[in-house]
C-alpha positions as CSV (number, residue, x, y, z in Angstrom):
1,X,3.6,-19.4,-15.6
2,X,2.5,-17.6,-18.7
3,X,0.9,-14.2,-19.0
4,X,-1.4,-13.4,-21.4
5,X,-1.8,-9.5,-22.0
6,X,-5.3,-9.4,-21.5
7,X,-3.9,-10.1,-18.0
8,X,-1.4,-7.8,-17.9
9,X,-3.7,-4.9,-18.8
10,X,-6.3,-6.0,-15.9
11,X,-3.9,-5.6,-13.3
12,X,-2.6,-2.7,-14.4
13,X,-6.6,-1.1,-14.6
14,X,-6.4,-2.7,-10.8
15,X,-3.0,-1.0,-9.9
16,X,-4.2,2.2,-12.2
17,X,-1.1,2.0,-13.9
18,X,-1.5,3.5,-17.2
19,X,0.6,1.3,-19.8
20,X,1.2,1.7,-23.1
21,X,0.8,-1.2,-25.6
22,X,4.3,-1.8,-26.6
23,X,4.7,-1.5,-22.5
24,X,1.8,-4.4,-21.9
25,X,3.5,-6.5,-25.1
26,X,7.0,-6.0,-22.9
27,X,5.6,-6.6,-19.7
28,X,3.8,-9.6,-20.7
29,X,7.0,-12.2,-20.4
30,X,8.4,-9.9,-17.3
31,X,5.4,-10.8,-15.2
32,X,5.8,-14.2,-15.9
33,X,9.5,-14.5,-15.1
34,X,8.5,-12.9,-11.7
35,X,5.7,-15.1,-11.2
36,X,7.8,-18.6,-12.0
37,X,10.8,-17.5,-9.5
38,X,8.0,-16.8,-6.8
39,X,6.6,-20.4,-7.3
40,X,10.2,-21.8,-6.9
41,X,9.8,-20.9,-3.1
42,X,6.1,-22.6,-2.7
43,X,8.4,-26.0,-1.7
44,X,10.3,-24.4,1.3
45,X,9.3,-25.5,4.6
46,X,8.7,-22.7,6.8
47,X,6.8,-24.5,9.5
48,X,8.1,-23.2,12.8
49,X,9.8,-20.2,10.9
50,X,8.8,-17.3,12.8
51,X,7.7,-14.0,10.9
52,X,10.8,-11.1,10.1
53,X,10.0,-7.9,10.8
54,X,13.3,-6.7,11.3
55,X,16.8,-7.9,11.3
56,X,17.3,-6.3,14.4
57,X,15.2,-6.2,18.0
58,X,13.5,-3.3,17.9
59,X,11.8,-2.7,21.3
60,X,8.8,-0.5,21.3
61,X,9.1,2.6,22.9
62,X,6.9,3.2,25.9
63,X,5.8,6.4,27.2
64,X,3.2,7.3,30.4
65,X,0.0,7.4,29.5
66,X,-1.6,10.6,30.2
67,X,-5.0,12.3,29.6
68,X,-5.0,15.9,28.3
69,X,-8.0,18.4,28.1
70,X,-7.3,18.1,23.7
71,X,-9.8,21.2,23.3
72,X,-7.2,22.8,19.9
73,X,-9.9,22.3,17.5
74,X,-9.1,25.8,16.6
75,X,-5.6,25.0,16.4
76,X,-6.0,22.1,14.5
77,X,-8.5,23.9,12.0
78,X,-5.6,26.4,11.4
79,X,-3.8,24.2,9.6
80,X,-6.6,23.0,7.5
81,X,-7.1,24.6,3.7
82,X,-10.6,24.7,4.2
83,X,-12.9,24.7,6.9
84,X,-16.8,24.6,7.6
85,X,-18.6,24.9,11.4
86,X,-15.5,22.9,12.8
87,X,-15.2,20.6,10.2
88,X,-12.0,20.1,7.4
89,X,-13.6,20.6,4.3
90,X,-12.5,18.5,1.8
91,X,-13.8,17.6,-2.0
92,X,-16.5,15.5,-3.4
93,X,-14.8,12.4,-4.4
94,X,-17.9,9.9,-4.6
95,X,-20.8,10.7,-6.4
């Protein structure tokens, strides 16, 4: 599959990777090496294949489940850099 740098450069504005343009010209044929050995799989059955999420059984961990009073808002707050009425205060980041 062939990459065209325009492409290159969107994804990298999408990933906000910030690439040079010798990088984009070098990345250009890289991406589409990756791109043609991920199609080479598209033909493997996998129906009935359950999903991996580990090579070994993992069982989860169980523990009693117990209700506490949780009132350490003070406690919590302590480890806050800022704080307002009971609140983390944190900054602007959407205008």
């Amino acid at each position: 599959m062939a990459i065209d740098e325009k492409t290159v450069r969107h994804v990298a504005k999408l990933s906000r990777l910030a690439l040079s343009d010798a990088d984009v010209h070098k990345m250009a044929p890289e991406v589409g090496k990756i791109l043609n050995f991920v199609e080479q799989l598209a033909p493997v059955n996998i129906e009935g294949v359950a999903a991996l999420t580990s090579i070994l059984p993992m069982p989860l961990k169980m523990r009693e489940d117990v209700v506490s009073d949780g009132d350490i808002q003070a406690q919590i707050l302590a480890n806050a850099p800022a704080s307002d009425d009971g609140y983390f205060c944190v900054p602007k980041v959407v205008e």
